[in-house]
C-alpha positions in Angstrom: -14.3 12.6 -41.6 -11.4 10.7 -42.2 -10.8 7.3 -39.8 -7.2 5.8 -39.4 -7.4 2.0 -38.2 -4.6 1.5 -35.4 -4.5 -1.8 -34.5 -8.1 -3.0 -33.8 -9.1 1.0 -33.2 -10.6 3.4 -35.4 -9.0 6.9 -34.6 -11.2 9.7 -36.6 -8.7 12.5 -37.9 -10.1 16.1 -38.4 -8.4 18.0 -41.9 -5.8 15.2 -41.7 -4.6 16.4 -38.5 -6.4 16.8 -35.2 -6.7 13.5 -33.5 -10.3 12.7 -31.5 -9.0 10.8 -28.6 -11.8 11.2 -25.3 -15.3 12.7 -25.8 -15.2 15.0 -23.1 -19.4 16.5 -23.5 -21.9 17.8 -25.5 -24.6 20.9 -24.9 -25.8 23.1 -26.5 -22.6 24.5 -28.8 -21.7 20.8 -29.7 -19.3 18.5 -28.7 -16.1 18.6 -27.4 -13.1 16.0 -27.1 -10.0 15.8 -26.0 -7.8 15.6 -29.0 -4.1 15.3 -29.8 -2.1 17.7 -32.4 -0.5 15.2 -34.7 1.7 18.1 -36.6 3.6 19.5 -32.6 2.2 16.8 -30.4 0.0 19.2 -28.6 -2.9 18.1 -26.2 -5.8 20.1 -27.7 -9.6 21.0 -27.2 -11.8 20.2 -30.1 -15.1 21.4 -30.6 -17.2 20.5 -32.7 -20.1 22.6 -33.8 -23.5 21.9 -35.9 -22.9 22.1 -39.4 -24.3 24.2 -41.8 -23.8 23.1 -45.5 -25.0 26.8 -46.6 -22.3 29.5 -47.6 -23.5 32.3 -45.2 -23.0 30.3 -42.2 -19.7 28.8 -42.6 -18.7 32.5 -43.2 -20.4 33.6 -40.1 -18.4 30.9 -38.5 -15.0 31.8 -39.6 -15.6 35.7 -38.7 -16.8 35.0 -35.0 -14.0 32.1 -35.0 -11.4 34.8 -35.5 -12.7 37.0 -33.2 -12.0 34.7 -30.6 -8.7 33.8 -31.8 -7.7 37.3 -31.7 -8.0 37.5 -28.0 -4.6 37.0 -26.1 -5.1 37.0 -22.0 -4.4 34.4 -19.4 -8.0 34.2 -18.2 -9.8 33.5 -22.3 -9.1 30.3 -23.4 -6.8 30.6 -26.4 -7.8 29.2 -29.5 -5.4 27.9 -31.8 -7.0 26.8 -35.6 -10.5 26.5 -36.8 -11.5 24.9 -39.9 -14.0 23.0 -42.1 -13.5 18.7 -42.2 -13.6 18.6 -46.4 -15.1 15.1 -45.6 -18.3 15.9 -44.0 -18.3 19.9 -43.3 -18.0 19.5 -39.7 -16.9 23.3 -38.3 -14.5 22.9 -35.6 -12.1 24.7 -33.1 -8.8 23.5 -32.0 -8.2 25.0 -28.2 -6.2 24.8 -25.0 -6.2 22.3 -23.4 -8.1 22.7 -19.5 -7.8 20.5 -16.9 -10.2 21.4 -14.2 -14.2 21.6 -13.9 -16.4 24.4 -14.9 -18.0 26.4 -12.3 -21.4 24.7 -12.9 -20.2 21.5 -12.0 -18.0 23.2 -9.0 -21.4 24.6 -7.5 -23.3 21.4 -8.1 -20.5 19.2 -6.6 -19.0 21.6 -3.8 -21.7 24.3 -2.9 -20.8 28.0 -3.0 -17.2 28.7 -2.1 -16.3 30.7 0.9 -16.7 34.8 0.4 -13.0 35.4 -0.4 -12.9 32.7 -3.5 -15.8 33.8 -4.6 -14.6 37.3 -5.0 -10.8 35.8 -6.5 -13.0 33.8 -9.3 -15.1 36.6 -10.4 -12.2 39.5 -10.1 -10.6 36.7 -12.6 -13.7 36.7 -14.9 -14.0 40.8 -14.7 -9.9 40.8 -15.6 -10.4 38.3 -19.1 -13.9 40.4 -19.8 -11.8 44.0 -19.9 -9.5 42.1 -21.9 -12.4 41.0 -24.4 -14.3 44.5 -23.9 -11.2 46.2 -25.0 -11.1 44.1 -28.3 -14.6 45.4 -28.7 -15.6 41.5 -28.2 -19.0 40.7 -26.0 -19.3 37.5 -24.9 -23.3 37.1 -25.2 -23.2 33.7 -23.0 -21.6 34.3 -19.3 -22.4 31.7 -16.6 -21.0 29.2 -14.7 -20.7 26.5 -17.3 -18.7 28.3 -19.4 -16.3 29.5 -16.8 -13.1 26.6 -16.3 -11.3 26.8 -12.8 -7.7 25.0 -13.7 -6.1 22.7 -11.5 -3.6 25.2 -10.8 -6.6 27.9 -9.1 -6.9 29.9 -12.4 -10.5 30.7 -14.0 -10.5 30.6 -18.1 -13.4 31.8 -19.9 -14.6 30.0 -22.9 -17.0 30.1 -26.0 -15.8 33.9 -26.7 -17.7 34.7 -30.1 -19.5 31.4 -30.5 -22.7 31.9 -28.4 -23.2 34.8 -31.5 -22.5 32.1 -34.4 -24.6 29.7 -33.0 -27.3 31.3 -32.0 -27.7 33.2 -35.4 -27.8 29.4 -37.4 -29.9 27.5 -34.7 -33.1 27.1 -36.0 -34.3 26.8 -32.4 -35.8 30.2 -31.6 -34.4 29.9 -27.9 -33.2 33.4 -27.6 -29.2 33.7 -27.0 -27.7 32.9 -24.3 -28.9 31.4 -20.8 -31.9 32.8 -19.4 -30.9 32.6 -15.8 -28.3 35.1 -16.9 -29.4 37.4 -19.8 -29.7 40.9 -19.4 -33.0 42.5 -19.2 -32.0 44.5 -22.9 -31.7 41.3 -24.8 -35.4 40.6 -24.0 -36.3 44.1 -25.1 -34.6 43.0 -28.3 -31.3 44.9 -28.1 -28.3 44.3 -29.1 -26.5 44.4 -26.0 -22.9 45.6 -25.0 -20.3 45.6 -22.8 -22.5 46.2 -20.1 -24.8 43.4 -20.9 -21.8 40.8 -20.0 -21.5 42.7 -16.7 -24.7 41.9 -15.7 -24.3 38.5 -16.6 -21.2 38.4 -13.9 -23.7 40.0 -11.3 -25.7 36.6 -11.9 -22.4 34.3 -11.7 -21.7 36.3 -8.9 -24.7 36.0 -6.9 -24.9 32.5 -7.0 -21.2 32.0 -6.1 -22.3 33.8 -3.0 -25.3 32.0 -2.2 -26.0 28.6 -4.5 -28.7 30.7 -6.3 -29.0 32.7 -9.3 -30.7 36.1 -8.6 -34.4 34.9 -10.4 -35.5 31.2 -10.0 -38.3 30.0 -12.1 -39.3 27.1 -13.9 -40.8 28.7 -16.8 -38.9 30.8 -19.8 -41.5 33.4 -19.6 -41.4 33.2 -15.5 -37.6 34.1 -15.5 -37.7 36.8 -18.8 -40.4 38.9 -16.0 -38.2 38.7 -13.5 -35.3 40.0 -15.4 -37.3 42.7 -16.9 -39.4 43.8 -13.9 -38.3 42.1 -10.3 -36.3 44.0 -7.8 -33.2 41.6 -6.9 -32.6 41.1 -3.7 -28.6 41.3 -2.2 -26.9 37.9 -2.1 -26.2 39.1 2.0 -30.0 38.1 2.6 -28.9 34.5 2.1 -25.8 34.2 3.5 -24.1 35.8 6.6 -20.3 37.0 6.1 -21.2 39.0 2.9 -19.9 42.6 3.5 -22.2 45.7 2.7 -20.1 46.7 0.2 -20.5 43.5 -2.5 -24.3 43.4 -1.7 -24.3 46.8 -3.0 -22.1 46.0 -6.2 -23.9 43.0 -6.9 -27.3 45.0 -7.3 -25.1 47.5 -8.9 -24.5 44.8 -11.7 -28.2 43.4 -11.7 -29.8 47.1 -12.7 -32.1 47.2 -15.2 -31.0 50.2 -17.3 -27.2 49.3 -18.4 -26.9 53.1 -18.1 -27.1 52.2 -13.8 -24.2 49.3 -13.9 -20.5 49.7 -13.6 -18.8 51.7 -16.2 -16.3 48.9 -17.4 -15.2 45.1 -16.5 -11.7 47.2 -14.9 -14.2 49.1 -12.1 -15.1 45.8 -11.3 -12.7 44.0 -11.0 -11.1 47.0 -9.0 -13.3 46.8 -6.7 -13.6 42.7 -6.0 -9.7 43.0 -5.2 -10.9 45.9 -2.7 -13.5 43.9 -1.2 -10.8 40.9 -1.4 -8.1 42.8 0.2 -6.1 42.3 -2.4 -4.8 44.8 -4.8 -5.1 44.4 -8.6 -1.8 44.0 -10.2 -1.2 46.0 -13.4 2.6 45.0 -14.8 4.0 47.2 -17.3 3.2 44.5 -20.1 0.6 41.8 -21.1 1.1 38.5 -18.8 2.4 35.7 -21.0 -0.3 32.9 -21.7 -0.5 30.6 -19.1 1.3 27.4 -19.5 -0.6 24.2 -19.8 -1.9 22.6 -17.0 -0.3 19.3 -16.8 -1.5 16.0 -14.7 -1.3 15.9 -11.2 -0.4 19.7 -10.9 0.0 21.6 -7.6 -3.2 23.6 -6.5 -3.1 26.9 -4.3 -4.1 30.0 -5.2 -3.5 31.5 -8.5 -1.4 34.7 -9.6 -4.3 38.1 -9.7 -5.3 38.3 -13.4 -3.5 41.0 -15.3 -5.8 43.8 -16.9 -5.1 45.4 -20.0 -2.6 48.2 -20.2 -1.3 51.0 -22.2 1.6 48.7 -23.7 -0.6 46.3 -24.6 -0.4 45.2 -28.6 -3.3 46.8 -30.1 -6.8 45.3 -31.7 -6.3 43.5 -34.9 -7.9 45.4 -37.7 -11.6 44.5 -37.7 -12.1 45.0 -33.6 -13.3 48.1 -32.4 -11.0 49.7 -29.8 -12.7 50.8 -26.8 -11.6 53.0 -24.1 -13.5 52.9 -20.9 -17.8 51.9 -21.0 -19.0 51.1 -24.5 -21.3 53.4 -26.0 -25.0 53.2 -24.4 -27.2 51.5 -26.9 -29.1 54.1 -28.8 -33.6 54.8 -27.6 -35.8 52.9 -29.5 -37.5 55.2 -31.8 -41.2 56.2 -31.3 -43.5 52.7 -32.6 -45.6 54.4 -34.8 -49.5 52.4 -34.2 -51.0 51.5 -38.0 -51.9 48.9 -39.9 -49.4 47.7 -42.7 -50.9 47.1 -46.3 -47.7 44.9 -47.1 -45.3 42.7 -44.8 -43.4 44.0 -41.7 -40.0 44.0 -43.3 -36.8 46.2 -42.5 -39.0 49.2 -41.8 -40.9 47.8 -39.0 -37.4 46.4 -37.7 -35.8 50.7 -37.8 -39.2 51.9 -36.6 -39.2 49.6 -33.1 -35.3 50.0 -32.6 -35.5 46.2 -32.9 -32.5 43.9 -33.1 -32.4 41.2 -34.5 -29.1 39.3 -33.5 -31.5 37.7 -30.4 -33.6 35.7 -32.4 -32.2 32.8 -35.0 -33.1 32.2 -38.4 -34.7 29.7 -39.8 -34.3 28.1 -43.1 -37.8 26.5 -43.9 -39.2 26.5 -47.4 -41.3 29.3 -46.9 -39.4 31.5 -44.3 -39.7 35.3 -44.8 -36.1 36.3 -45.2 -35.2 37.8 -41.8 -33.4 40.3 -40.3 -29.8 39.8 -39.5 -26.6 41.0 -37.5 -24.9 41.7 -40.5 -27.8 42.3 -42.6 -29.8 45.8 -43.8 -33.2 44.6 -43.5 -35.8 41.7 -43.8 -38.0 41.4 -46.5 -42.2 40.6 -46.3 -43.6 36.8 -45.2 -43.7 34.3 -47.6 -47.2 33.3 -48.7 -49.1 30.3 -47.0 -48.5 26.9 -48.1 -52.1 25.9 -49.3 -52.1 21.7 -49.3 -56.0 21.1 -51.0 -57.7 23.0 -54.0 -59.4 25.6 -53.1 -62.0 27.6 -55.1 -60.7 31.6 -55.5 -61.7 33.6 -52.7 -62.8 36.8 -52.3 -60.0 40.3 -51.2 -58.4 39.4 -48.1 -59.3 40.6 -45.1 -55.8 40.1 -43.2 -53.7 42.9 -41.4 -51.3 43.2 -39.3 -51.5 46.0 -36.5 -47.6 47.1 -35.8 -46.4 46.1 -32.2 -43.3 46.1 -30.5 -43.8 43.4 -28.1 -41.3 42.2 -25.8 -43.5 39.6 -24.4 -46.6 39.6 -26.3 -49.5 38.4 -24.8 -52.0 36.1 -26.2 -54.8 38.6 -28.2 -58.4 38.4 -26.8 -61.6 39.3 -28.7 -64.6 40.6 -27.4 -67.9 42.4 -28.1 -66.5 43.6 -31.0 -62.9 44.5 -30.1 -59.5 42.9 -30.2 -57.5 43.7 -27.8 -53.8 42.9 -26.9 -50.6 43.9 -25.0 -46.8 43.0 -23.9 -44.9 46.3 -25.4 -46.2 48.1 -21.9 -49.2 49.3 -23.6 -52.6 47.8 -24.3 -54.3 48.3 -27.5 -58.1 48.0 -28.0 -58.3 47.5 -31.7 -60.6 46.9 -34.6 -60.6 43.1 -35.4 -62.6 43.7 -38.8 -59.5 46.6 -40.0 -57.1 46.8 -37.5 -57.5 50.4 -36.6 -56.8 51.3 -33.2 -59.4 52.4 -31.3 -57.5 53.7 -27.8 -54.4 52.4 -26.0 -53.6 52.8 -22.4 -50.4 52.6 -21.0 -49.8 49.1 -18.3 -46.2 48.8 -17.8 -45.4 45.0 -17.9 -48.5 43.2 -18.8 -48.5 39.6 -18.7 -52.6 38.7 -18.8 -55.4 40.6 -20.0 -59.0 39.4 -19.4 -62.2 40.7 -20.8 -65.9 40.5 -19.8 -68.2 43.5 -21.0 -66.7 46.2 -21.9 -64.4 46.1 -19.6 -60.5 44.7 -19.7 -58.5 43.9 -17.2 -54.5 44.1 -17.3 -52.1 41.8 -14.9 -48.7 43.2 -14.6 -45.7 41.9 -13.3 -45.4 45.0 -10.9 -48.0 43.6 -8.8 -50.6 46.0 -10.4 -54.2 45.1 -12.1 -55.9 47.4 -14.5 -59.3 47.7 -15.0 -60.3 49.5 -18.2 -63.2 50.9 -19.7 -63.4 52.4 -23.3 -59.4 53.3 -22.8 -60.4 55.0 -19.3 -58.7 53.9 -15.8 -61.8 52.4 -13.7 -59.7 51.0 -10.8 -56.2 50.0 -10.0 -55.4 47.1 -7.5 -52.3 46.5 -6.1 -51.5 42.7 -4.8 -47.9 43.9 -3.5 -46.7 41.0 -5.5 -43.8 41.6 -8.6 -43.3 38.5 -10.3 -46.1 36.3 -12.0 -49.6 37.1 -12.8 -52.6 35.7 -14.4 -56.0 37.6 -14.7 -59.1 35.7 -15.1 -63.0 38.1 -15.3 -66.6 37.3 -14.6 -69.8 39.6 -14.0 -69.2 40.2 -10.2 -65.8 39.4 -9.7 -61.7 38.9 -10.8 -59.9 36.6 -9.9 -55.8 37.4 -10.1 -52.9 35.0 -9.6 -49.8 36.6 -8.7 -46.7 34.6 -7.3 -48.5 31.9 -4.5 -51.6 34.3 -3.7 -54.9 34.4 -5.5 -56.9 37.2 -5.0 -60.8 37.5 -5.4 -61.8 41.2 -6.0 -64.6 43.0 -6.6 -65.3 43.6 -10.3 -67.4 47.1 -9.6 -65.1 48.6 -7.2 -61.6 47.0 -7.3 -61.9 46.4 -3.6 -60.4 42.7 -2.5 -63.0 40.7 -1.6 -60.6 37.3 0.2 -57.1 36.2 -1.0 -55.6 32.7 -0.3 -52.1 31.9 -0.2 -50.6 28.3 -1.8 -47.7 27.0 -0.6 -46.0 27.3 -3.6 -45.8 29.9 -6.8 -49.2 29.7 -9.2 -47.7 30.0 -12.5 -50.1 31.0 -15.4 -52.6 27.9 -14.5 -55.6 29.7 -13.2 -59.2 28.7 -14.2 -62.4 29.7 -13.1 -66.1 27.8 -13.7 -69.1 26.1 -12.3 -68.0 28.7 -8.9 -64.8 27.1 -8.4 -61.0 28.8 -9.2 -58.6 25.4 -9.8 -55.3 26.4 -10.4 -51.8 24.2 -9.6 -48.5 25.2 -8.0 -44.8 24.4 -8.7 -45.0 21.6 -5.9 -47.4 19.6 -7.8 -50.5 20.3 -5.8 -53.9 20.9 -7.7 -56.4 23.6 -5.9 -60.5 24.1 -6.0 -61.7 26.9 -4.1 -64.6 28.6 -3.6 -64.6 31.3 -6.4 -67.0 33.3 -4.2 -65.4 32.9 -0.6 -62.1 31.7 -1.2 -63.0 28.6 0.7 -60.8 25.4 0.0 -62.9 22.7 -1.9 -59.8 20.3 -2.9 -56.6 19.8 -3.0 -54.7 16.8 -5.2 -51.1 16.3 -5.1 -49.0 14.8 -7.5 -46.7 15.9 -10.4 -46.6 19.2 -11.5 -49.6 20.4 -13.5 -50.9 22.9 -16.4 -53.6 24.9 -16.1 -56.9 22.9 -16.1 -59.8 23.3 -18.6 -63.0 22.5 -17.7 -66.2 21.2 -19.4 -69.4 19.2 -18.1 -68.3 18.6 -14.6 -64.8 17.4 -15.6 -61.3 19.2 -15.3 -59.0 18.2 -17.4 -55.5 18.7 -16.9 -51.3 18.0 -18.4 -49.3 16.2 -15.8 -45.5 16.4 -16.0 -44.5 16.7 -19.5 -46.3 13.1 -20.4 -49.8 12.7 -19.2 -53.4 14.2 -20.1 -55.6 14.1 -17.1 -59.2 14.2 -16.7 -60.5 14.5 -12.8 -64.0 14.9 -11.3 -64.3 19.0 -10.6 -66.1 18.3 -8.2 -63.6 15.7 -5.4 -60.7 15.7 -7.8 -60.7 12.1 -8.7 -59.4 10.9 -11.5 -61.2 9.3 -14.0 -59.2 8.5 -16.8 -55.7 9.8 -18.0 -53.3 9.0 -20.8 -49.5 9.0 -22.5 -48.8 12.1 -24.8 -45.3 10.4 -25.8 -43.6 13.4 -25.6 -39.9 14.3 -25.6 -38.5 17.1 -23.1 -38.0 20.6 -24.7 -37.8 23.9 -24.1 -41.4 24.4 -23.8 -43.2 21.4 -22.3 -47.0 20.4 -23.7 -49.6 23.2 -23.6 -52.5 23.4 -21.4 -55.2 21.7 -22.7 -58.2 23.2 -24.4 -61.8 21.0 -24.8 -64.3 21.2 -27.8 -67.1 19.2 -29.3 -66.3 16.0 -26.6 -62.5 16.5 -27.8 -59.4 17.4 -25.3 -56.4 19.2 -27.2 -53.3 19.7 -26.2 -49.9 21.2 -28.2 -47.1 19.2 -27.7 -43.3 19.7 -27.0 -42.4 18.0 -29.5 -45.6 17.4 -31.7 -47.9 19.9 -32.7 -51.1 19.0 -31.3 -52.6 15.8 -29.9 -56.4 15.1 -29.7 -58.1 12.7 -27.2 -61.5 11.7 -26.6 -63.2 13.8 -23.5 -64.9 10.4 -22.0 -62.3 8.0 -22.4 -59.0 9.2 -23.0 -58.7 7.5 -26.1 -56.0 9.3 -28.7 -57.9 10.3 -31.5 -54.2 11.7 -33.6 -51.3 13.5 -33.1 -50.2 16.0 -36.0 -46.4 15.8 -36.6 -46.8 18.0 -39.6 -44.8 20.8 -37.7 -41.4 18.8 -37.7 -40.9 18.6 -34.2 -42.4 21.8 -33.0 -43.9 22.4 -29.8 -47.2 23.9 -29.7 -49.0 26.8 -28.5 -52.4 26.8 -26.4 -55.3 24.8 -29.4 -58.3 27.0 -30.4 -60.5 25.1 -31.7 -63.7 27.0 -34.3 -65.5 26.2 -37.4 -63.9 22.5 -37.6 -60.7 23.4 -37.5 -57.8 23.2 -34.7 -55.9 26.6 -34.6 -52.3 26.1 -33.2 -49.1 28.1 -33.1 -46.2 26.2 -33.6 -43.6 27.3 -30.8 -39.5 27.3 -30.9 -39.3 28.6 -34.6 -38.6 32.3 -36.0 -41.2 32.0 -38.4 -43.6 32.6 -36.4 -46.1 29.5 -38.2 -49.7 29.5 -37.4 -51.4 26.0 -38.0 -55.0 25.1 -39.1 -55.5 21.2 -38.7 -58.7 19.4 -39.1 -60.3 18.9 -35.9 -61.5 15.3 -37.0 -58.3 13.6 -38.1 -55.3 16.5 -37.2 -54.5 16.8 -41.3 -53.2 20.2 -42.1 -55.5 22.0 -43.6 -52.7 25.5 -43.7 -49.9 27.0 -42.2 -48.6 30.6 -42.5 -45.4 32.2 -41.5 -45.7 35.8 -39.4 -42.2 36.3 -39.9 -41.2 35.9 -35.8 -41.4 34.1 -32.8 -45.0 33.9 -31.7 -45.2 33.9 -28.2 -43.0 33.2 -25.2 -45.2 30.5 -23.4 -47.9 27.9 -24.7 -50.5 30.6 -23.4 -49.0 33.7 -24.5 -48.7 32.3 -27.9 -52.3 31.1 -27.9 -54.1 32.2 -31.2 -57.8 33.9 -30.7 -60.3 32.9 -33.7 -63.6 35.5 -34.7 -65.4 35.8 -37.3 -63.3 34.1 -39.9 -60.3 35.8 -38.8 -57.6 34.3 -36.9 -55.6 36.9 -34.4 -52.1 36.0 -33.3 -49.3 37.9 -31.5 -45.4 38.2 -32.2 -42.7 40.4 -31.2 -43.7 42.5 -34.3 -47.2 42.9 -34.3 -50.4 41.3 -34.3 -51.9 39.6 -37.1 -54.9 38.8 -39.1 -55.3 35.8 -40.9 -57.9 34.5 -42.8 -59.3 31.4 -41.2 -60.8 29.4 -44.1 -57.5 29.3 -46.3 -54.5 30.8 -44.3 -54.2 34.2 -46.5 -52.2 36.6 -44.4 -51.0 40.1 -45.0 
């Protein structure tokens, strides 16, 4: 990037003439600046994106680039050049100029604004989405950050067409777009439409009304549940002065089929200006742009957006013109349940109606080519990297059993059978072949426990299943639909959902006592030696009674994982930086230690204890190991480059770990004694959407792991996969 010297400065020049002159922010699209046009003098917007130095995505930037520079309404945020720096392949935008503060920082700062703004901002966000919608352009990222209120009263939309760029070149695998605002469809790995923008304005919506987004939760796979399975509540049950009318269009915009929302951005927007008592205006011809802010401009209330008309200049060629709704996204075909003799590929992509625009690609050395936008198909994994000499080995016994999981649960062995879940169906399937052996329908399963023959299903609708041989033994209904965690023994079940933990007959279904916690028990429930420990959100660490219910302990502090527990000691993860170990039996602590760990998506996983060993996945490392006595660190395993990791499993030597945030999917073998990698094999996507859910389960010499695609059998000794 070019730097001019004035004076004792150093001005840096993009393509010879866009001046940097204020950082304004960064997140998760790059920076911005303020920047000055040298060629007309113009105060501009420059952002400044990640660079890619391969082919495919600087042409994947230019195409969604001109997509939003083909948009031309007062309320989208015009873009004015794009372009490639020849000095360092920076990709950047050159944009309007906005004086004002996102709505974000508006809600932070100022609280929710009275009803009638509210409805004026949002009828201005549904005006410049109908303009966008009838480009055929979906925005993919709508919240409050990325809508600007001007000085002058006017909101402007940004990032049009770049959520989709970025997302598809991010090697992160967060899935596009915020999660406190994605439509329940982009979790079930479709594409998404006009519709799914509209549901993002229900969010914006709601929490202009009331502070608060719809679904709160402090963990990624907390707030995908709730999207896909919660009931919403209206935004008048938090705040008085909220007519009937918008409670009932606000839930109207937060259903769960797209088929159940508003027809088009325009109904909306009608009706906000009804509810506002203030009629849309629709002139004869497109509104000019808006002039630029300037310093010290008036306020007041702004002019109504303009919607599209009849006269307005049509699509540029490339855009697909839409009258009225878009199109409803086509049914998934049937998943057909085998085993595949080669890799999942495009087939397995057509046969789930998958799509694969949610999930980014990665570019490691061994990535599986993967399914894109744009693309026809995916091929097969890539082979395991093998680092030491190995002896040939005997026909692989690796499968993969085809699964269309929108959030797959961690598999679980027993007696013989594998059995696994999160594409509203469990599956009690061969480990040595994977043949299916039955499968029972259990819509929105987050947890499955075995003991026997029996497996028990937690679902986010408040429901447990108990099942025998594929047959229904008992169904028990905690009235709770949110969270929930499952955990089996001989005589009795234990089942977290939201703050409650019930204990329930394992013969009869029948509940047996239930406590309550102050707070919501997410995912952190553990039962041994008689005693259920789990922690809340507030930082408080239960023991009860697992018999009676009966309150042993309680420890406060930081917010906690879900203990493990071995010779009379619990050991737990505190924050996002300490391993814990504390008597099970008072709660005291008797040792605890630094995991160094920087703050991701996923923090550090739960900790799993083997051989006198406590292991724990990191956020940003792989794994860490620590003597169970003293809390010594024994290693840490960076191999991964910076992944987080799943849930350890620790057999035959060897540390079994997923590695988290990547859409290869990699499953790790390290060496319990010193963390060296041993393997690591590629699945082909995301494993997981938690530290627990992407837990590996070892048997037999075979290593089982879940993705959105299926579950798979790995040979444990070498890392041969199918």
């Amino acid at each position: 990037m070019p730097e001019v010297s004035w004076g004792n400065e150093t001005v840096r020049v993009l393509a010879g003439r866009y001046e940097l002159v204020r950082f304004v922010g960064r997140g998760g699209m790059g920076e911005v600046w303020e920047g000055l046009d040298r060629v007309i003098r113009r105060r501009v917007a420059v952002k400044m994106l990640p660079h890619h130095q391969d082919e495919a995505s600087t042409e994947r930037f230019f195409r969604e680039a001109r997509v939003a520079g083909g948009l031309s309404h007062r309320g989208v945020v015009t873009v004015y050049d794009m372009g490639q720096d020849p000095d360092d392949a920076t990709l950047f935008l050159v944009m309007e100029f906005v004086d004002g503060r996102d709505l974000a920082a508006l809600l932070h700062e100022d609280g929710p604004p009275p009803v009638p703004t509210a409805l004026d901002w949002a009828a201005q966000t549904a005006a410049a989405l109908a303009a966008a919608h009838g480009a055929g352009v979906v925005h993919r990222d709508l919240k409050p950050g990325n809508l600007m209120r001007t000085a002058g009263g006017e909101i402007k939309v940004l990032d049009f067409g770049i959520a989709r760029f970025v997302a598809a070149t991010n090697k992160s695998s967060q899935v596009m777009g915020t999660l406190a605002y994605m439509p329940p469809e982009r979790f079930a790995e479709q594409p998404g439409d006009a519709r799914s923008d509209l549901y993002a304005l229900g969010c914006v919506l709601n929490e202009l009304l009331t502070g608060h987004t719809p679904f709160e939760a402090t963990e990624p796979v907390s707030m995908m549940t709730a999207h896909l399975y919660r009931t919403p509540t209206g935004p008048g049950t938090r705040r008085d002065g909220v007519p009937a009318a918008l409670d009932a269009l606000v839930l109207r915009l937060l259903a769960k089929d797209p088929a159940d929302r508003p027809a088009s951005a325009t109904e909306v927007h009608d009706e906000l200006r009804r509810l506002g008592e203030e009629p849309p205006v629709a002139p004869t011809a497109p509104a000019p742009p808006a002039p630029l802010p300037t310093e010290g401009a008036p306020g007041g209330p702004a002019a109504p957006h303009a919607l599209p008309t009849a006269t307005a200049p049509p699509p540029r060629p490339g855009h697909r013109p839409s009258v009225g709704p878009f199109p409803a996204p086509a049914e998934p075909s049937p998943t057909r349940r085998r085993v595949l003799s080669l890799g999942i590929g495009a087939a397995v992509l057509a046969a789930t109606g998958t799509a694969a625009v949610l999930l980014s690609q990665g570019d490691g050395k061994d990535t599986p080519p993967a399914a894109d936008a744009d693309a026809d198909g995916a091929g097969d994994p890539a082979p395991p990297e093998v680092l030491d000499d190995r002896p040939s080995a005997p026909a692989s016994r690796a499968w993969v059993f085809e699964l269309a999981a929108i959030l797959p649960n961690a598999p679980v062995v027993s007696d013989g059978v594998l059995y696994a879940a999160g594409d509203g169906t469990t599956h009690a399937i061969g480990p040595e072949n994977g043949v299916s052996r039955w499968e029972r329908e259990t819509p929105g399963s987050l947890s499955l426990a075995v003991f026997g023959a029996v497996v028990y299903v937690a679902c986010a609708d408040g429901r447990l299943f108990a099942l025998e041989g594929g047959t229904e033994k008992w169904v028990f209904s905690s009235g709770k639909e949110g969270s929930a965690e499952v955990v089996a023994g001989e005589e009795m079940v234990w089942l977290a959902a939201n703050e409650a933990l019930f204990g329930i007959d394992a013969a009869t279904g029948e509940e047996k006592w239930h406590f309550t916690a102050e707070e919501w028990i997410d995912h952190t429930l553990t039962v041994a030696a008689g005693t259920a420990s789990f922690s809340s959100r507030d930082g408080l660490l239960y023991a009860v009674d697992a018999v009676t219910g009966a309150v042993r302990w309680i420890v406060s502090g930081t917010r906690m994982s879900r203990p493990a527990h071995a010779d009379g000691v619990l050991y737990v993860v505190r924050g996002s930086d300490t391993v814990q170990a504390l008597d099970a039996a008072g709660g005291d602590e008797k040792w605890s230690a630094p995991l160094d760990e920087e703050e991701g998506l996923w923090g550090p996983s739960p900790p799993a204890v083997a051989d006198g060993t406590v292991y724990v996945g990191g956020s940003s490392h792989l794994a860490h190991a620590f003597d169970a006595e003293t809390g010594e660190r024994k290693w840490t395993s960076d191999d991964a480059g910076g992944l987080a990791g799943s849930v350890p499993v620790i057999a035959d030597g060897m540390v079994f770990v997923a590695g988290l945030e990547d859409d290869e999917g990699p499953v790790y073998a390290l060496d319990a004694s010193s963390g060296e990698q041993r393997w690591r094999y590629p699945t082909g996507a995301q494993v997981g959407r938690t530290a627990t859910s992407g837990a590996p389960a070892v048997a037999d010499g075979l290593v089982y792991v879940t993705n959105e695609l299926g579950v798979f059998a790995i040979e444990a000794a070498d890392g041969r996969g199918p």
